[in-house]
C-alpha positions, 0 to 999 in steps of 0.5 A, spaced: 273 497 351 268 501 345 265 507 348 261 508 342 262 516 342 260 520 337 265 521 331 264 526 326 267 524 318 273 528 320 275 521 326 275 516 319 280 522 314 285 522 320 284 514 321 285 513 314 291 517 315 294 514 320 294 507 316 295 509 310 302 514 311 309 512 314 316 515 316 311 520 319 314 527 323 310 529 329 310 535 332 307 540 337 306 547 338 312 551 342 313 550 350 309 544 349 304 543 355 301 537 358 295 536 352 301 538 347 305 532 350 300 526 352 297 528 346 303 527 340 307 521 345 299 518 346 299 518 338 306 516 337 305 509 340 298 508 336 303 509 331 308 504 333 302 499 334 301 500 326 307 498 324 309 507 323 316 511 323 315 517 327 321 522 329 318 526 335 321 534 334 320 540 338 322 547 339 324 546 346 327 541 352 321 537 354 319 540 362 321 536 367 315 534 370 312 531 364 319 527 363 316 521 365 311 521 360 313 515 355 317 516 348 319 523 352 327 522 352 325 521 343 324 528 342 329 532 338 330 540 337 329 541 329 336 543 329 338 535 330 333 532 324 336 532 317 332 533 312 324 535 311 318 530 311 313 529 307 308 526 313 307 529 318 301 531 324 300 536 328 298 537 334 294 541 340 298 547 335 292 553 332 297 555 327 302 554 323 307 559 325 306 556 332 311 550 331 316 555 330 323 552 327 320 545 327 316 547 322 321 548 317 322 540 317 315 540 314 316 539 306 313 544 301 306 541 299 307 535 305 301 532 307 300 534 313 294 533 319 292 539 322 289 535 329 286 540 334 281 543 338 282 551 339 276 554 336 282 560 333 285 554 329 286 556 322 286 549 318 293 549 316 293 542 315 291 538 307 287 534 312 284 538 318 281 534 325 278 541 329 274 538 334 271 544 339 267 539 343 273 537 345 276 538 352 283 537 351 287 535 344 288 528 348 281 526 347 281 527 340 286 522 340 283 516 344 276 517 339 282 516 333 283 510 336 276 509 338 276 510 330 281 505 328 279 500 333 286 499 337 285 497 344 290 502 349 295 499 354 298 503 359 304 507 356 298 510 350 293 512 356 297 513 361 299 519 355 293 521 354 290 521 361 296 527 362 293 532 357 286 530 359 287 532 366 292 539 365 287 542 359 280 540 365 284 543 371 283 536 374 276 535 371 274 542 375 273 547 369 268 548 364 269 544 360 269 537 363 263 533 359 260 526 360 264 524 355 271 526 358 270 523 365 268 516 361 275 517 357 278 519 363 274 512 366 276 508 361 284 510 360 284 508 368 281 501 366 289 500 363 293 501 369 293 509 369 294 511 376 290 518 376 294 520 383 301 519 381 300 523 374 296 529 378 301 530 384 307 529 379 304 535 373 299 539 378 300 539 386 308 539 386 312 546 385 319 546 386 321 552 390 323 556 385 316 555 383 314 558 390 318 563 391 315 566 384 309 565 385 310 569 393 314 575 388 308 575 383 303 575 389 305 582 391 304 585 384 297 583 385 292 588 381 285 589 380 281 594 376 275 598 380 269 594 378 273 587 381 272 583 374 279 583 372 285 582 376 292 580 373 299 579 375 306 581 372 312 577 372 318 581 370 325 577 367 329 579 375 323 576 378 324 569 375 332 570 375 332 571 382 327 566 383 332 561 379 326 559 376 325 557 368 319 558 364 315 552 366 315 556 373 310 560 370 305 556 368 298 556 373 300 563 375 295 567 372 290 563 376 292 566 382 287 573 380 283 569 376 281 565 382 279 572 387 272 572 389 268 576 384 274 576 378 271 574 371 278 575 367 284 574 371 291 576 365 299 574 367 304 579 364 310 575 363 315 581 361 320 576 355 324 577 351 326 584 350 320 588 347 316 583 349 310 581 353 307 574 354 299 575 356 295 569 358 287 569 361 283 566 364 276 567 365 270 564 369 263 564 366 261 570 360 267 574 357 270 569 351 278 571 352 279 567 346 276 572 342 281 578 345 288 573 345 286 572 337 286 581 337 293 581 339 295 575 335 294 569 339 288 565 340 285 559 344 280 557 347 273 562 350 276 561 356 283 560 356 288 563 352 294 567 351 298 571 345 305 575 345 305 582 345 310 587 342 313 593 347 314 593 355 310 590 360 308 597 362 304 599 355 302 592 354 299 592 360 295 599 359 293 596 352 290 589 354 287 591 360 283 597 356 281 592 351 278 587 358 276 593 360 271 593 353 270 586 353 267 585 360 263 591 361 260 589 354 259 582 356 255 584 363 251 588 360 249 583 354 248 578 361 244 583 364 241 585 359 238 577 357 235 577 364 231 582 364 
């Protein structure tokens, strides 16, 4: 079903690019999350429409709740694939650095699409589709289709339904336009059952999930003004959960969501010397901005980086720059309402 959605000149380079190029490695940035997935597996498919080779490489094991995505049991770590490509597409990854060891499988002078929609993204690519109207990397890939004419069956939508719904909070952030709800309507009219995708990716915890998420309950923070709260989660809180990574995942919308919080931040004490900063904000303060201060990046209104020292200096430096950054904001609001 055509939906005669806007597509700027970048849609027909990236088309162009499907069809002219094969034997392609497609690739995700690191601990890849629902956007990440359904965006590369919902391409791979639209590739294997066309007739291409794709290798599907990524850092790390696909979560369990996205396994039942179709293509998923085809990735491979970086350390299983011999030799370089001279293909490859990249997606729902701000910079290069982002691949991580899977990046070393991209051939010195490859051609490579960059498709993404943070607005920090860098344009590594030779070819670059940075959408910043778009709400998840996966509507980028339904308007590539759009582009190239290809009807979607339900494996392909069933892709990119996932990342459309995980990057829109269900259609509950900000970012849920016109445009992502009819995508979103028009991938259901391929099968996709929207309960199932919802309960299995954003309703179900397991209970190491639950017995993080009451741990880090209890290191709840916030600053005197009530704009900012935050959570820490240290390495003894997740090993005595016996949880995993992916356990982590949607904590820091616990502070964000307290009434009167602008800026909510988790603090997930990594590896040694390492400190995991994720942010949430609801109405003014751009926290993409400050991510990109420290490293990181994402969008104005979610947005994470890797910081260097402990949890508790990490802390100190990131809360004082929030600290900035919200007082600046309301006053700049304040200030336009006069």
């Amino acid at each position: 079903m055509s939906l005669n959605l806007k597509l700027n000149p970048e849609y027909k380079t990236a088309a162009d690019f499907f069809q002219s190029h094969d034997n392609l490695l497609l690739l995700v940035h690191e601990r890849p999350d629902g956007d990440a997935l359904g965006s590369v597996l919902g391409a791979a498919h639209l590739l294997h429409q066309l007739g291409k080779t794709v290798t599907l490489v990524n850092d790390d094991p696909i979560p369990d709740k996205f396994k039942f995505l179709p293509l998923a049991d085809r990735f491979q770590l970086p350390e299983e694939v011999e030799g370089t490509f001279h293909n490859v597409i990249s997606f729902d990854c701000g910079d290069r650095k982002r691949l991580g060891r899977s990046g070393q499988l991209v051939a010195e002078g490859a051609n490579l699409l960059n498709v993404d929609h943070h607005v920090t993204n860098d344009r590594f690519g030779t070819e670059n589709l940075v959408d910043l109207d778009a709400a998840a990397t996966c509507q980028i890939v339904f308007k590539i289709a759009q582009q190239l004419g290809m009807e979607l069956d339900l494996d392909t939508a069933t892709c990119l339904y996932t990342g459309l719904v995980t990057d829109t909070g269900g259609f509950r952030y900000s970012n849920t336009t016109e445009e992502v709800l009819l995508i979103a309507a028009n991938l259901l009219t391929a099968g996709v059952s929207p309960y199932n995708i919802v309960d299995r990716v954003m309703e179900t915890m397991t209970w190491p999930q639950v017995l993080l998420i009451r741990a880090a309950l209890d290191t709840l923070g916030r600053d005197d003004s009530g704009r900012i709260a935050w959570v820490t989660i240290t390495r003894d809180m997740l090993e005595t959960a016996g949880g995993c990574e992916e356990d982590v995942e949607g904590l820091v919308n616990y502070p964000r969501n307290v009434e009167g919080v602008e800026v909510g931040i988790s603090f997930r004490e990594g590896l040694p010397g390492k400190v995991k900063v994720s942010f949430r904000s609801k109405y003014v303060v751009d926290v993409g901005a400050i991510a990109l201060e420290f490293g990181g990046g994402g969008h104005a209104r979610a947005a994470g980086c890797t910081v260097d020292g402990d949890v508790e200096t990490v802390k100190s430096q990131v809360l004082d720059r929030v600290k900035e950054a919200v007082a600046a904001s309301f006053a700049n609001t304040e200030a336009g309402a006069k």
